[in-house]
C-alpha positions in Angstrom: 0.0 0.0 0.0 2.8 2.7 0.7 4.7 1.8 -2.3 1.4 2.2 -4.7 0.8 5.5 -3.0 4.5 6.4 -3.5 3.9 5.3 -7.1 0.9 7.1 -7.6 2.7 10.4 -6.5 5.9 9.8 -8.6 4.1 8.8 -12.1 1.8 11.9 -12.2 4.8 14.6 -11.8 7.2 14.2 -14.8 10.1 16.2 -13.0 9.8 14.4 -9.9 12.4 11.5 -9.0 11.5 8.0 -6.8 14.3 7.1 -5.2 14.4 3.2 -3.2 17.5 2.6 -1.2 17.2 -0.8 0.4 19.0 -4.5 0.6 16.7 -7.2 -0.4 19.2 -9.7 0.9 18.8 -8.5 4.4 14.7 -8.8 3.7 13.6 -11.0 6.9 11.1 -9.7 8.8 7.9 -11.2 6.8 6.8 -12.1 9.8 6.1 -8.4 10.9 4.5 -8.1 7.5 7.7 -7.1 5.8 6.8 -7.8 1.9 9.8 -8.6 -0.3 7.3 -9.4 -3.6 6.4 -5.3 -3.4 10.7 -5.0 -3.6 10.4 -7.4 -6.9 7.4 -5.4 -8.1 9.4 -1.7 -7.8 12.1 -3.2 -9.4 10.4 -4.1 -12.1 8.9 -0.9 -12.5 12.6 1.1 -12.9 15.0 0.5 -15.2 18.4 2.3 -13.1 19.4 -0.4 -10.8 22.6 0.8 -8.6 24.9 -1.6 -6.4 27.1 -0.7 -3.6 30.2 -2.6 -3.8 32.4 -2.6 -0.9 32.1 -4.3 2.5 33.3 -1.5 5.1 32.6 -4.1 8.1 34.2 -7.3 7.7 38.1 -8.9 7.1 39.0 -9.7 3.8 38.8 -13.6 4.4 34.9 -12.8 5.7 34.3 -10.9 2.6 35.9 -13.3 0.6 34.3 -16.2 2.2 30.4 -15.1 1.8 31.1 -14.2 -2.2 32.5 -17.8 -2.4 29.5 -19.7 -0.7 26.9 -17.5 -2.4 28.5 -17.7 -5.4 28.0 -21.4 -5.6 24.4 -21.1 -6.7 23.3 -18.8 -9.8 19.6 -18.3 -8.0 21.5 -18.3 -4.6 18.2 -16.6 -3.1 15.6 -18.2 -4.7 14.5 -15.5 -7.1 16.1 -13.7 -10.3 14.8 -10.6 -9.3 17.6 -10.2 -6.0 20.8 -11.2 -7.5 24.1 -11.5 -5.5 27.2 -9.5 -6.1 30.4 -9.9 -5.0 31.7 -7.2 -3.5 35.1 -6.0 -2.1 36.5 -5.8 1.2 37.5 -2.0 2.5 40.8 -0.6 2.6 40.8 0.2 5.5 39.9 -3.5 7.0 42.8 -5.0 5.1 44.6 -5.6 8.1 41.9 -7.6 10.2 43.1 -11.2 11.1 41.9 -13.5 14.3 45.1 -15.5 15.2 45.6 -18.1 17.8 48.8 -19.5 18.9 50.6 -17.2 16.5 48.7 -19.3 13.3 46.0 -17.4 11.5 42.2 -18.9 11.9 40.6 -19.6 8.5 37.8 -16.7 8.4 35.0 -19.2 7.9 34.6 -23.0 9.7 32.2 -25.6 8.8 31.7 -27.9 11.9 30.0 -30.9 10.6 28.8 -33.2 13.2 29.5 -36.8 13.1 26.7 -39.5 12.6 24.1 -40.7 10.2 20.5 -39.3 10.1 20.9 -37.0 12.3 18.0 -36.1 14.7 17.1 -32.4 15.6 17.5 -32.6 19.4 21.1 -34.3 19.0 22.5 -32.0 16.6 21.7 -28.9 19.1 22.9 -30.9 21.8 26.2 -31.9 20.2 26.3 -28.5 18.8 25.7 -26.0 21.9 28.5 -28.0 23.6 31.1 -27.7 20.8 30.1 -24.2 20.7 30.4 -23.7 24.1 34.2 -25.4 24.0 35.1 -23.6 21.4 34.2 -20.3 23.0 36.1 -21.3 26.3 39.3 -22.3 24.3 39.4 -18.8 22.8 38.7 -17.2 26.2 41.2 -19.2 27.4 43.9 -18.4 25.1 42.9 -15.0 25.3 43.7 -14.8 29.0 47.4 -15.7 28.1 47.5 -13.5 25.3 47.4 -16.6 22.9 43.9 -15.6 21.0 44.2 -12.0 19.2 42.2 -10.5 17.0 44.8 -8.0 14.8 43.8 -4.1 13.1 47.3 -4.1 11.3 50.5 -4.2 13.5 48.2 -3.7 17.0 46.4 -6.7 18.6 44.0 -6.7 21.2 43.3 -10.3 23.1 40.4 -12.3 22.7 37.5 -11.3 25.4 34.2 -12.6 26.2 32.4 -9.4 24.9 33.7 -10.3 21.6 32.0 -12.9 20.7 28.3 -13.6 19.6 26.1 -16.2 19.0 23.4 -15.8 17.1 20.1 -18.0 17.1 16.7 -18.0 15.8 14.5 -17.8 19.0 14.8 -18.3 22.6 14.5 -22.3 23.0 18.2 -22.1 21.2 19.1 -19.2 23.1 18.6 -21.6 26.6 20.5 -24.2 25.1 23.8 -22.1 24.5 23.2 -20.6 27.9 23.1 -23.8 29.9 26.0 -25.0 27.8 28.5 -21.9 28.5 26.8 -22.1 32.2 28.4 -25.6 33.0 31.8 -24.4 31.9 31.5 -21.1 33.9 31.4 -18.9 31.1 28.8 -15.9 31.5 26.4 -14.8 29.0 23.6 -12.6 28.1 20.7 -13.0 25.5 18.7 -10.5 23.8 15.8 -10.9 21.2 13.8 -8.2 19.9 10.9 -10.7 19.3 10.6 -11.5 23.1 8.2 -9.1 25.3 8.7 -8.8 28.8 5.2 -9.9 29.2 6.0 -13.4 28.4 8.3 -14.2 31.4 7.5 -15.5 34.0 8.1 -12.1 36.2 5.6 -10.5 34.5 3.1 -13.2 36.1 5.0 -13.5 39.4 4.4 -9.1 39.5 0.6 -9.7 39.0 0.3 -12.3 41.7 2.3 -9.7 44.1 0.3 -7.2 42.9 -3.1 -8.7 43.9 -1.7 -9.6 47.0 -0.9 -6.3 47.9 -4.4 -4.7 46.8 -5.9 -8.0 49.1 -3.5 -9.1 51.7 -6.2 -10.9 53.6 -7.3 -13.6 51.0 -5.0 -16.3 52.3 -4.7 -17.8 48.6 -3.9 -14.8 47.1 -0.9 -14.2 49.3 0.4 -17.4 49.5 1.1 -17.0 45.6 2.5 -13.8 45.9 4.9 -15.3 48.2 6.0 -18.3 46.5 7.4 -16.7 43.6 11.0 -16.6 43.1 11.6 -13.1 43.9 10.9 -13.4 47.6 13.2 -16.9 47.8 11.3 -18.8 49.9 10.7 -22.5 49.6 7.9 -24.6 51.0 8.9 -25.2 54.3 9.2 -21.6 54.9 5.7 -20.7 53.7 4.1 -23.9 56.1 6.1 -22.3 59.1 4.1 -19.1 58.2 0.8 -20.6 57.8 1.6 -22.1 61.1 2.2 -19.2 63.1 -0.9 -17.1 63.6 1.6 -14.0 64.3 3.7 -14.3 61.7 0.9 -14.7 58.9 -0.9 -11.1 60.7 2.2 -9.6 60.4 2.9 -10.8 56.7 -0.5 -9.3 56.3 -0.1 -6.0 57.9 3.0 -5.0 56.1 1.4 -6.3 53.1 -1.3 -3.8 53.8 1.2 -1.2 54.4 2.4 -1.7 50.5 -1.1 -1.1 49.5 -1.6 2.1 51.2 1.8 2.9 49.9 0.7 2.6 46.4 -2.3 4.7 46.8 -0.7 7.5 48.1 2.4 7.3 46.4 1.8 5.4 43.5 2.9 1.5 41.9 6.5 2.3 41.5 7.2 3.6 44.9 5.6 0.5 46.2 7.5 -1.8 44.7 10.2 -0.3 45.4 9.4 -0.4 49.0 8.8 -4.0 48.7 11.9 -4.9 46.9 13.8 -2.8 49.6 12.2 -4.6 52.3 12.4 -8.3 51.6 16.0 -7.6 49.7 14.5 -9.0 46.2 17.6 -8.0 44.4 19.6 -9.2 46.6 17.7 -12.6 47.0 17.7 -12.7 43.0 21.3 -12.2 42.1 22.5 -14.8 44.5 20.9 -17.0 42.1 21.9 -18.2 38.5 20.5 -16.0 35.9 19.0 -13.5 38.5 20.4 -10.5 36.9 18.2 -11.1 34.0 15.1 -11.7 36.0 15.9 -8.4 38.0 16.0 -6.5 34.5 12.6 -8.1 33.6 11.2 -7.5 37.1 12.3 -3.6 36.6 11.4 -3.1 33.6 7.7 -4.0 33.9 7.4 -1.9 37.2 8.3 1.2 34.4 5.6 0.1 32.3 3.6 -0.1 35.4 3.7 3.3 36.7 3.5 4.6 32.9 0.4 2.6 32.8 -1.1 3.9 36.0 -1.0 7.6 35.1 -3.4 6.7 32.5 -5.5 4.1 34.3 -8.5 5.1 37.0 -7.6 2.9 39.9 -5.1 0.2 41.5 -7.4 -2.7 40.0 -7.5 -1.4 37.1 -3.7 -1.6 36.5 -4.1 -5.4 37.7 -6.5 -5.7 34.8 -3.6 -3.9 32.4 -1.3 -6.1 33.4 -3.4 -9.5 33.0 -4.5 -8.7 29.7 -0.8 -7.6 28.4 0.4 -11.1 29.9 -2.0 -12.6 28.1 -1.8 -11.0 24.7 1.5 -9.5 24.4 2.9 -7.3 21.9 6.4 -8.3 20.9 6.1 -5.9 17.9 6.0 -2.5 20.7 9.3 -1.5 21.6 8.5 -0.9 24.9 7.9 -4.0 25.8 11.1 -5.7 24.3 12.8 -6.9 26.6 16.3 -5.5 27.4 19.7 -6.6 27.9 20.4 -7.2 31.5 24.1 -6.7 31.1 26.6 -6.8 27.9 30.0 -6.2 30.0 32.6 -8.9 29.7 29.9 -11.5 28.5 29.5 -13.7 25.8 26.2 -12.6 24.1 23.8 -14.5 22.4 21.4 -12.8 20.0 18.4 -13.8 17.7 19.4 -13.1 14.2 16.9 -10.4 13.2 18.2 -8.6 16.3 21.4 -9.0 15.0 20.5 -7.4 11.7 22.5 -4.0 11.2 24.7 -5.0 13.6 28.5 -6.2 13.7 30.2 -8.6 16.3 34.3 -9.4 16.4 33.8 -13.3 16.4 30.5 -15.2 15.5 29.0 -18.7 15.8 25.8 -20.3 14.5 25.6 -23.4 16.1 22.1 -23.9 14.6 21.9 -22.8 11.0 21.3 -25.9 9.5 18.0 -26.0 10.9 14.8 -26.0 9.2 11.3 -26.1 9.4 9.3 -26.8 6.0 6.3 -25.0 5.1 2.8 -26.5 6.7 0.3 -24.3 5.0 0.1 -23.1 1.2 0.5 -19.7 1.7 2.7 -17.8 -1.4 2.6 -15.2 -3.4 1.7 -15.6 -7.6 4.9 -14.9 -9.5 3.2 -12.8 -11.8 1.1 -10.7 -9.9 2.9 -11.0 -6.6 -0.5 -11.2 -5.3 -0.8 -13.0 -1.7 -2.6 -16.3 -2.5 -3.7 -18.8 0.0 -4.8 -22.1 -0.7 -6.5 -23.8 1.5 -7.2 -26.9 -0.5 -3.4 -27.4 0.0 -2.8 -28.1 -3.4 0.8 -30.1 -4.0 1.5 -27.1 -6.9 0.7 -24.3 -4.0 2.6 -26.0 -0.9 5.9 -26.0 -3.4 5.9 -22.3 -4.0 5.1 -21.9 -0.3 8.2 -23.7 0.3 10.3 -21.9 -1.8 9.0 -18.8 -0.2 10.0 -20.0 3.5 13.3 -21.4 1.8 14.2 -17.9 0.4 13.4 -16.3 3.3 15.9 -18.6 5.3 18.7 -18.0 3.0 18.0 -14.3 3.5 18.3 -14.8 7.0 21.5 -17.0 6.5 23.4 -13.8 4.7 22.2 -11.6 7.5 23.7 -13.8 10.0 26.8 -14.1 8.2 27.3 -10.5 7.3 27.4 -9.9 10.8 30.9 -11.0 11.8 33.8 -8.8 11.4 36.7 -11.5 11.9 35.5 -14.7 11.6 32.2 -17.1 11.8 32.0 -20.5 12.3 28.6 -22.5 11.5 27.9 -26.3 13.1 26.0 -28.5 10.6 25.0 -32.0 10.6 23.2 -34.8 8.1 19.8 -34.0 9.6 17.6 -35.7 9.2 13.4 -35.1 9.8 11.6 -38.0 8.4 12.4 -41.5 8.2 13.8 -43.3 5.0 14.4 -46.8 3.6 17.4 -45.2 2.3 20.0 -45.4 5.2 22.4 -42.5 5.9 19.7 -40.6 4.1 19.7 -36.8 5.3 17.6 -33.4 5.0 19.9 -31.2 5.1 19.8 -29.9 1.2 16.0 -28.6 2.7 18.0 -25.9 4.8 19.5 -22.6 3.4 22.9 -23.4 3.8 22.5 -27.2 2.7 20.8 -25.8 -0.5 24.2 -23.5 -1.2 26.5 -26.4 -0.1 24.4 -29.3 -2.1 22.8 -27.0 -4.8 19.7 -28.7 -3.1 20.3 -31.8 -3.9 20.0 -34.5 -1.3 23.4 -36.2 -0.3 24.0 -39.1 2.5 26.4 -38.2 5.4 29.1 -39.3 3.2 28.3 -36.4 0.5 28.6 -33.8 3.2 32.3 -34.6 4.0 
């Protein structure tokens, strides 16, 4: 709709000029309604097409890498209408190398994973540790001075804010967590398709919140005081229910919140509360508390925002039910934010990642798929938005092509993130079963379709 009135403007004023700046190789938010096939149409309506050539971000062996494996396809995303172009690395960057132990690391590794048929669930358990190895070997060496990434004749040792590892959503994001957690190395995730409404502090807030507002329902408070910001365990709440003092005192400072927040307001309050029963204290002591104290924060500022436009305490209760229950991940408010980014190894979703540059990266999970379950595409005429619903064989391939080409997109975006040098884990996955043994999926995936010109190969091939 905006390009057609854009259109519309430029086509009625001869000495006017339409101007479209824009990488359709970095096009991968369709699902925020992000329409590539109104990219293909303006194209196709102007005949001066105009390429940037030069990488300004990444080392030469980066640069020279992505042409390579892009270049091993002539579609290598999907459609004619966005070609790729090589393009040059920056003067500037001609000094960038990673080395460690005094030998220079190659720019780009492939880790494939050993095995036949590979199943999902093993491939990111085998991968998340190798990752997680990896990452401690270069921490270590870069504690000794061993692991340096170079800028000409200076060098500057590997640290843990250097490196990234970038994922597609938040169940991968836990597994690289736990896995650097069991080797003590720290780390911190961001998404920008998480809202702070979907953690589980947002809930454990509500429950405190109707607490306050009715101390004396013995239900309500008894939730309010199991959650993990107050750090009690069973035992303690049965000692309270079975001391008649203790509960009446539970309920009169409970009671003194309340009259707190309607004279002060929610933030004070909670503030109050926190101070009193040492919530961040009580969270940090525990393993990824810093991140549920950012969360816990966060939503007390949407809170009070909330509250100068709302009528009345119960109301805000209301607010915050509903936005639990339907949150908006698309309003920027509400994404949640990075507890912390100082001397830890991030992990980031790759849309977050998009515009973005990182020293050292690894995608332990990019040869993961998921194939197209409903025949929704767009006609490659008209680029009209079609959906089937008698899930015609014809109209679930071009839906597949469609979720291919967006994962390929994705793929480059990841890539182009890393400034010295990326390393990707793969494996002969496999998603269905097959007569044929050794038989794999991974020609279905966007890198496996680059590697194996999407052509299926056995574990064998992928050596």
């Amino acid at each position: 709709q905006q390009y057609r009135i854009f259109r519309r403007i430029w086509r009625r004023q001869a000495d006017t000029a339409l101007l479209l700046i824009g990488d359709p190789k970095q096009a991968i938010y369709a699902f925020r309604g992000a329409d590539i096939f109104t990219y293909m149409k303006a194209r196709g309506d102007v005949t001066a097409h105009y390429t940037l050539d030069t990488n300004w971000r990444s080392a030469p062996g980066m640069v020279d890498s992505v042409n390579r494996l892009f270049s091993l396809s002539d579609n290598p995303f999907m459609f004619r209408e966005i070609p790729f172009m090589p393009v040059k690395s920056a003067d500037k960057n001609q000094g960038l190398r990673f080395t460690v132990d005094d030998a220079a690391v190659p720019a780009m590794n492939i880790w494939l994973m050993p095995g036949e048929a590979v199943g999902a669930g093993d491939y990111q358990a085998f991968m998340a540790q190798l990752c997680a190895a990896q990452i401690r070997d270069w921490l270590s060496a870069g504690q000794q001075g061993k692991a340096l990434l170079w800028r000409g004749e200076k060098a500057e040792p590997v640290r843990a804010s250097d490196i990234t590892v970038l994922v597609r959503n938040r169940q991968e994001a836990s597994l690289i967590r736990d896995a650097l957690q069991l080797l003590s190395i720290p780390s911190v995730y961001l998404s920008n398709r998480d809202s702070v409404f979907e953690t589980p502090e947002a809930q454990e807030l509500l429950w405190v919140l109707q607490a306050v507002l009715a101390p004396e329902r013995e239900n309500t408070l008894r939730s309010a005081l199991a959650t993990a910001m107050f750090g009690l365990n069973a035992q303690d709440i049965e000692n309270l229910n079975q001391s008649e003092r203790a509960w009446d005192e539970l309920v009169e400072e409970f009671s003194g919140y309340r009259q707190v927040w309607r004279q002060r307001g929610v933030m004070p309050m909670l503030r109050a509360l926190m101070t009193a029963r040492r919530i961040a204290e009580n969270l940090l002591a525990t393993s990824g508390g810093e991140r549920r104290l950012t969360d816990i924060l966060h939503i007390s500022e949407l809170l009070q925002e909330a509250a100068n436009q709302l009528e009345s305490e119960h109301a805000l209760v209301r607010w915050l039910a509903q936005h639990i229950a339907e949150p908006d991940s698309n309003a920027s408010s509400q994404q949640m934010r990075l507890e912390s980014d100082k001397h830890l190894v991030q992990i980031v979703t790759i849309h977050k990642s998009k515009g973005l540059e990182y020293p050292l990266v690894w995608l332990p999970f990019i040869a993961r798929f998921r194939k197209q379950d409903q025949a929704f595409y767009h006609d490659r005429t008209s680029f009209a938005a079609v959906l089937d619903l008698g899930q015609a064989e014809g109209s679930m391939e071009l839906a597949e092509a469609e979720r291919l080409a967006e994962d390929l997109r994705l793929l480059y975006v990841a890539l182009t993130r890393a400034v010295w040098h990326c390393s990707l884990g793969v494996a002969p996955l496999s998603t269905r079963r097959s007569d044929k043994p050794g038989a794999s999926d991974f020609h279905h995936s966007a890198l496996g379709r680059l590697l194996q010109g999407g052509e299926a190969m056995d574990a064998a091939g992928l050596m």
